[in-house]
VEXKE-69135 format. One line per field, with one value per residue: residue in three letters; x negated, y negated, z negated of N, C-alpha, C, CB in turn. Coordinates in steps of 0.02 Angstrom, whole numbers, plus 50000, padded with zeros to 5 digits. Glycine has a CB too. Layout:
residu <- Ala, ...
n_east <- X, ...
n_north <- Y, ...
n_up <- Z, ...
ca_east <- X, ...
ca_north <- Y, ...
ca_up <- Z, ...
c_east <- X, ...
c_north <- Y, ...
c_up <- Z, ...
cb_east <- X, ...
cb_north <- Y, ...
cb_up <- Z, ...
This chain:
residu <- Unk, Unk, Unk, Unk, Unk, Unk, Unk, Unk, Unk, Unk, Unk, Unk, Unk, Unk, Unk, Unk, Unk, Unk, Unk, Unk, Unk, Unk, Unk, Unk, Unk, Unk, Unk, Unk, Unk, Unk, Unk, Unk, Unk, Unk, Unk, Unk, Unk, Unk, Unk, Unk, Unk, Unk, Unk, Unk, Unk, Unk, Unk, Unk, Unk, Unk, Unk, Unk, Unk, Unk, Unk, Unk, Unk, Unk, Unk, Unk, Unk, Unk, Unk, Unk, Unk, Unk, Unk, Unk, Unk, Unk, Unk, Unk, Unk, Unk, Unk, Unk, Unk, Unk, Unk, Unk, Unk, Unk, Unk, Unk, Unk, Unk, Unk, Unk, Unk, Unk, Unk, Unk, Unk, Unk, Unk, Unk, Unk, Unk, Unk, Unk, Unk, Unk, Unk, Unk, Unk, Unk, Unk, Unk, Unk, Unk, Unk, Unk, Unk, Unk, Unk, Unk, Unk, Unk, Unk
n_east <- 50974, 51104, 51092, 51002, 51109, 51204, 51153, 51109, 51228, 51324, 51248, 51270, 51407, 51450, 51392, 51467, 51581, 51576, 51562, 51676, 51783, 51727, 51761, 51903, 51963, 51923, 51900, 51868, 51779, 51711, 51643, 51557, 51427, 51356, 51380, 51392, 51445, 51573, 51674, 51676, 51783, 51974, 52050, 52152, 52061, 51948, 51999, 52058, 51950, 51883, 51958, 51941, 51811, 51814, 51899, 51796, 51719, 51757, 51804, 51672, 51640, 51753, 51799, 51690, 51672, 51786, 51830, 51913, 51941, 51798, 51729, 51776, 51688, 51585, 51651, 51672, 51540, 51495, 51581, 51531, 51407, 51438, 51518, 51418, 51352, 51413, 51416, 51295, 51292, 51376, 51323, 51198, 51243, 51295, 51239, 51154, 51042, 50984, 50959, 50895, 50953, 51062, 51039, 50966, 51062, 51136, 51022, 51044, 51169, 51163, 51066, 51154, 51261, 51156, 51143, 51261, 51319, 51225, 51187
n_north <- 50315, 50326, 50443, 50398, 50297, 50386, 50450, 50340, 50271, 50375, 50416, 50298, 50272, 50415, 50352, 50242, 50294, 50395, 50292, 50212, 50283, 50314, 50197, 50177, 50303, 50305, 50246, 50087, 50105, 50229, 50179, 50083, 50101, 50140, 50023, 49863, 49771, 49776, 49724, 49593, 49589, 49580, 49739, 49769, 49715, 49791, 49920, 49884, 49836, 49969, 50031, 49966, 50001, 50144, 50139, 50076, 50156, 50255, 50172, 50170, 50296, 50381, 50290, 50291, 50452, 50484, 50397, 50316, 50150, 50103, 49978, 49943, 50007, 49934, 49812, 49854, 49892, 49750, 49707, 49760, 49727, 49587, 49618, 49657, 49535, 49470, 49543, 49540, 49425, 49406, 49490, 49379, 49304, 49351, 49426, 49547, 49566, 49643, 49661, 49742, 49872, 49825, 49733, 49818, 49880, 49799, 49771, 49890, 49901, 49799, 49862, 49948, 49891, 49830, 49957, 49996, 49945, 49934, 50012
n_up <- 49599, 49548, 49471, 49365, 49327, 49265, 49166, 49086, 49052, 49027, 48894, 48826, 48830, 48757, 48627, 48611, 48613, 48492, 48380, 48399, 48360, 48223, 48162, 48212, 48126, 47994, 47814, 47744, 47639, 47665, 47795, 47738, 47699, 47806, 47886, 47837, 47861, 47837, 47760, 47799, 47912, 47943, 47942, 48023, 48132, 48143, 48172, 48292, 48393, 48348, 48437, 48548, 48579, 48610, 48715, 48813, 48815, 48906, 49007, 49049, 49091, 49172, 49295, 49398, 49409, 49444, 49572, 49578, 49564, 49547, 49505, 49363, 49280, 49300, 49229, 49098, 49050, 49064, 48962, 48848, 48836, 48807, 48669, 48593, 48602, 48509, 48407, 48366, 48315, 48218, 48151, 48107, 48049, 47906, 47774, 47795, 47924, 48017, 48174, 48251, 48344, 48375, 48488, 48555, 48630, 48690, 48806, 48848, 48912, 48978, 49079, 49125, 49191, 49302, 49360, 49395, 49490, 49588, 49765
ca_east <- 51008, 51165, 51087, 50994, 51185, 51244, 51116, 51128, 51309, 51339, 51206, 51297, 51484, 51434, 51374, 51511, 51651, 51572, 51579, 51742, 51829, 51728, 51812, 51974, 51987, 51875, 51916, 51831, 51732, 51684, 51607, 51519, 51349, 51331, 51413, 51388, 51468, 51663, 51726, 51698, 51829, 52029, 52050, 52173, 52025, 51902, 52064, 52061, 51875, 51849, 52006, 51904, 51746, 51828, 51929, 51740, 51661, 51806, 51786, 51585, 51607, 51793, 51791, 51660, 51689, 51864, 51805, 51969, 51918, 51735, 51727, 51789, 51632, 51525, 51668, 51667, 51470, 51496, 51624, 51492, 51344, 51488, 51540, 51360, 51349, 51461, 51388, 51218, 51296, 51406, 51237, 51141, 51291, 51296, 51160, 51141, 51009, 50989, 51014, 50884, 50999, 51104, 50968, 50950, 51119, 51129, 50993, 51051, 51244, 51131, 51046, 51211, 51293, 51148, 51145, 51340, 51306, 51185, 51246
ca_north <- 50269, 50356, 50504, 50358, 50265, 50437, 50454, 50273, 50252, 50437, 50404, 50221, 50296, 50439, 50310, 50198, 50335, 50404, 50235, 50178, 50342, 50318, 50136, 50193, 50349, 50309, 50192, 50044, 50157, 50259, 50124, 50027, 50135, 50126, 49956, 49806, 49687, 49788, 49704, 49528, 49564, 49609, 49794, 49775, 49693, 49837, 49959, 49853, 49836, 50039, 50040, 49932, 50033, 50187, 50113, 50030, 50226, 50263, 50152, 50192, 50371, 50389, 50253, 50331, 50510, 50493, 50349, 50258, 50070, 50091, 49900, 49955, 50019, 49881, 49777, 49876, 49876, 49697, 49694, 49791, 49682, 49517, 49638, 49653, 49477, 49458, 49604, 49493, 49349, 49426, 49512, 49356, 49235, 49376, 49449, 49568, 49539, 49710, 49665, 49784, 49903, 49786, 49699, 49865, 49889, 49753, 49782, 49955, 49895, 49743, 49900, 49981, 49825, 49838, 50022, 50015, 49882, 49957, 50047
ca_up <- 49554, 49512, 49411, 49314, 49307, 49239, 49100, 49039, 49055, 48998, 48829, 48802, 48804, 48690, 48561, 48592, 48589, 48407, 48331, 48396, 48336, 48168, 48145, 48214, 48091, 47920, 47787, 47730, 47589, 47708, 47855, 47706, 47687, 47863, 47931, 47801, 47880, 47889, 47716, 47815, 47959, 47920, 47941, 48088, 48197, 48135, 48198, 48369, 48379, 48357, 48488, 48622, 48592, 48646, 48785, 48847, 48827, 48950, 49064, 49092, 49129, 49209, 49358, 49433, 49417, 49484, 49614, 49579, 49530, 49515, 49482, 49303, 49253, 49284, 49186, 49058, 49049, 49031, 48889, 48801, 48809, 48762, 48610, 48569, 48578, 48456, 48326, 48359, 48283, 48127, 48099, 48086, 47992, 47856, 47750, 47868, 47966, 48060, 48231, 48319, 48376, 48436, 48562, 48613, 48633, 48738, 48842, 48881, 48914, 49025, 49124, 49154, 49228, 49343, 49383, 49413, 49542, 49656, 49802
c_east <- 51069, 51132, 51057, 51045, 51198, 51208, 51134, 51178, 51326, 51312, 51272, 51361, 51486, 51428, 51428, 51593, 51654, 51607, 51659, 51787, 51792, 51783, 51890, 51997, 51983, 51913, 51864, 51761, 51687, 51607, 51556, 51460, 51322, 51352, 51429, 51435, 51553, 51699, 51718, 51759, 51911, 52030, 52085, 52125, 51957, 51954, 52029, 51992, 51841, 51882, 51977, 51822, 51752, 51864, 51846, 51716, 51693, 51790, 51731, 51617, 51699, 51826, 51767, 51653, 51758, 51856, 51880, 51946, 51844, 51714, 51749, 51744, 51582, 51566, 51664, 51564, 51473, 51514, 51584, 51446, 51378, 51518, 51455, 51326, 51365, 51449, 51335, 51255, 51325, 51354, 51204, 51191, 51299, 51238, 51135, 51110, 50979, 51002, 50957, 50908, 51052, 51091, 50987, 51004, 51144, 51077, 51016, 51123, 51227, 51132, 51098, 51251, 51237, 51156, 51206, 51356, 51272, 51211, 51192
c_north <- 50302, 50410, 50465, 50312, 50321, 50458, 50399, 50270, 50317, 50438, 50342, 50253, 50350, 50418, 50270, 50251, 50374, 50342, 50191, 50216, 50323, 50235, 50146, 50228, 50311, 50254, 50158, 50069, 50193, 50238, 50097, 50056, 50125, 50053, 49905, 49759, 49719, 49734, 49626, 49533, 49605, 49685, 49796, 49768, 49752, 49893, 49944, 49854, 49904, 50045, 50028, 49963, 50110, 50194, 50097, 50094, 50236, 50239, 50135, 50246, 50378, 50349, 50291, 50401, 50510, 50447, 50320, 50189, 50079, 50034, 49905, 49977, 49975, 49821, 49797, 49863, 49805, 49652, 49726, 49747, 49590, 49548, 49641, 49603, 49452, 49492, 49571, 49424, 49340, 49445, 49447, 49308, 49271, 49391, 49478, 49563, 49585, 49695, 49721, 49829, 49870, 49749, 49747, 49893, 49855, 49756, 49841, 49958, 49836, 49793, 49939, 49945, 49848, 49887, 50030, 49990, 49893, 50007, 50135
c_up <- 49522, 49477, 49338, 49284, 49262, 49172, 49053, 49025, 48998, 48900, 48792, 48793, 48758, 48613, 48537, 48561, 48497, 48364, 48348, 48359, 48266, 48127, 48154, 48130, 48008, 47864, 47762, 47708, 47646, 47758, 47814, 47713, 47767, 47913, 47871, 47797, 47865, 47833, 47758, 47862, 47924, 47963, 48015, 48144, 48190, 48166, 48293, 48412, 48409, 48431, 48561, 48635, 48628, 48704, 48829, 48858, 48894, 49026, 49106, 49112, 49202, 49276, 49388, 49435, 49444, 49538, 49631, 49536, 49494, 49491, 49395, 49249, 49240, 49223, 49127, 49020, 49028, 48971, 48843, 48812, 48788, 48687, 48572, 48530, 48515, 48400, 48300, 48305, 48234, 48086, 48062, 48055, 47928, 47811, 47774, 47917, 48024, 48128, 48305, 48359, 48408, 48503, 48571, 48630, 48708, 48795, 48887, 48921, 48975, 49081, 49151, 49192, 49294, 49374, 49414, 49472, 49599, 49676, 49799
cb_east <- 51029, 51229, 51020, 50948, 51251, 51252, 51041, 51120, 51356, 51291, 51105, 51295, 51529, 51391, 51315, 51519, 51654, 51485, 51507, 51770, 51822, 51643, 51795, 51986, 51942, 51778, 51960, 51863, 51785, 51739, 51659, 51535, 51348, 51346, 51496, 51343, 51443, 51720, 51709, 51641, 51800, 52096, 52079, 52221, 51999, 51869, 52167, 52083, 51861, 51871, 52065, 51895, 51708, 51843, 51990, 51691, 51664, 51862, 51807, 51496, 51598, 51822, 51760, 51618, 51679, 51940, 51755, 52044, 51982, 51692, 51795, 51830, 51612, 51495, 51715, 51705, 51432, 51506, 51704, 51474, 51272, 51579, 51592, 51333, 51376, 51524, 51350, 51178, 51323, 51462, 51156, 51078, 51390, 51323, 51142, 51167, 50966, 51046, 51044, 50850, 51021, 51132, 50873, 50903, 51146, 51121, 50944, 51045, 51292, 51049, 50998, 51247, 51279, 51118, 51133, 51395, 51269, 51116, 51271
cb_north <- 50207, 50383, 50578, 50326, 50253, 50497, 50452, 50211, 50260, 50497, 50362, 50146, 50321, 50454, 50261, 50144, 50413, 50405, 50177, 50166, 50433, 50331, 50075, 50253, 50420, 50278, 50200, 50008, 50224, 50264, 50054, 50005, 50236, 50187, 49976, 49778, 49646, 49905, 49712, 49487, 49590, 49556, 49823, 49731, 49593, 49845, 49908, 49773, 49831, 50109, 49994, 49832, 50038, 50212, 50023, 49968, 50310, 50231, 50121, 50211, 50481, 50398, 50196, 50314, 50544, 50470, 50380, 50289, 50039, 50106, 49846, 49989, 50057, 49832, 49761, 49940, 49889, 49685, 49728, 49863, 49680, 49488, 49716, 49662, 49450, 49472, 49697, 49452, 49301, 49495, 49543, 49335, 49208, 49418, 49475, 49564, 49506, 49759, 49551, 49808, 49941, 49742, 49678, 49915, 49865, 49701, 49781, 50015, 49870, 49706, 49935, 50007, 49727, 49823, 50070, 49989, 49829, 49973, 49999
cb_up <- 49591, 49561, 49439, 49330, 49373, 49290, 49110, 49059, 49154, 49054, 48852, 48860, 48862, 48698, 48572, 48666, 48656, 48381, 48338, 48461, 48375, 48156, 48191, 48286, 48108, 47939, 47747, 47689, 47538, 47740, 47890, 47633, 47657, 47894, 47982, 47816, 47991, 47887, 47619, 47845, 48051, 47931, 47880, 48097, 48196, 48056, 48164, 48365, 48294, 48293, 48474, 48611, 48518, 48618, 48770, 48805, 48763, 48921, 49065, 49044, 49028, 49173, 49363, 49430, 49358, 49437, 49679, 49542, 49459, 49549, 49535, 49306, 49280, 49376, 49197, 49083, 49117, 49056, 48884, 48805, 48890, 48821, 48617, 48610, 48609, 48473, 48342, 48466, 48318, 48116, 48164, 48137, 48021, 47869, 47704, 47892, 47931, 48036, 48262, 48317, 48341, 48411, 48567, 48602, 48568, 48705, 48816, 48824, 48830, 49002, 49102, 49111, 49178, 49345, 49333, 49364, 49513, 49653, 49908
């Protein structure tokens, strides 16, 4: 179980640490070709947003490699499939209707919750 925690987790914070750093850094222009939805939210919460996606990469891989507050991983795991939630449902109130990557987003941020969990 832990080398399959360390793949999933490891894959999922990769993805999340790109796209939080691209929202942190980029400007609007930038995000639009690839992220539809950014002109609906105020820039600060796309700021905060990227901010909590790279805090969430964080707290998959560095709990458990330092085995101080492994319980931080599975929370984290969880704040990612409730942010997911939440992408699922700007997706489908906008035109935007894209949300397969986000299921699977969620599913994979689901499977890491469990993986983080077993002993």
């Amino acid at each position: 179980m832990n080398i399959a925690y360390w793949i999933v987790a490891g894959l999922l914070a990769l993805l999340y640490f790109y796209a939080g750093t691209l929202k942190v850094i980029r400007s609007r222009d930038q995000l639009r070709p690839m992220m539809a939805w950014v002109d609906r939210i105020p820039l600060p919460a796309l700021r905060a947003l990227g901010a909590v996606e790279i805090l969430g990469a964080a707290g998959l891989v560095l709990p458990p490699l330092t085995g101080t507050a492994p319980w931080l991983a599975s929370a984290a795991a969880i704040g990612f499939v409730l942010l997911q939630t939440g992408a699922i449902a700007v997706h489908l109130t906008g035109e935007d209707r894209r949300i397969t990557l986000n299921v699977a987003l969620t599913a994979t941020a689901a499977v890491t919750v469990w993986l983080a969990t077993r002993p």
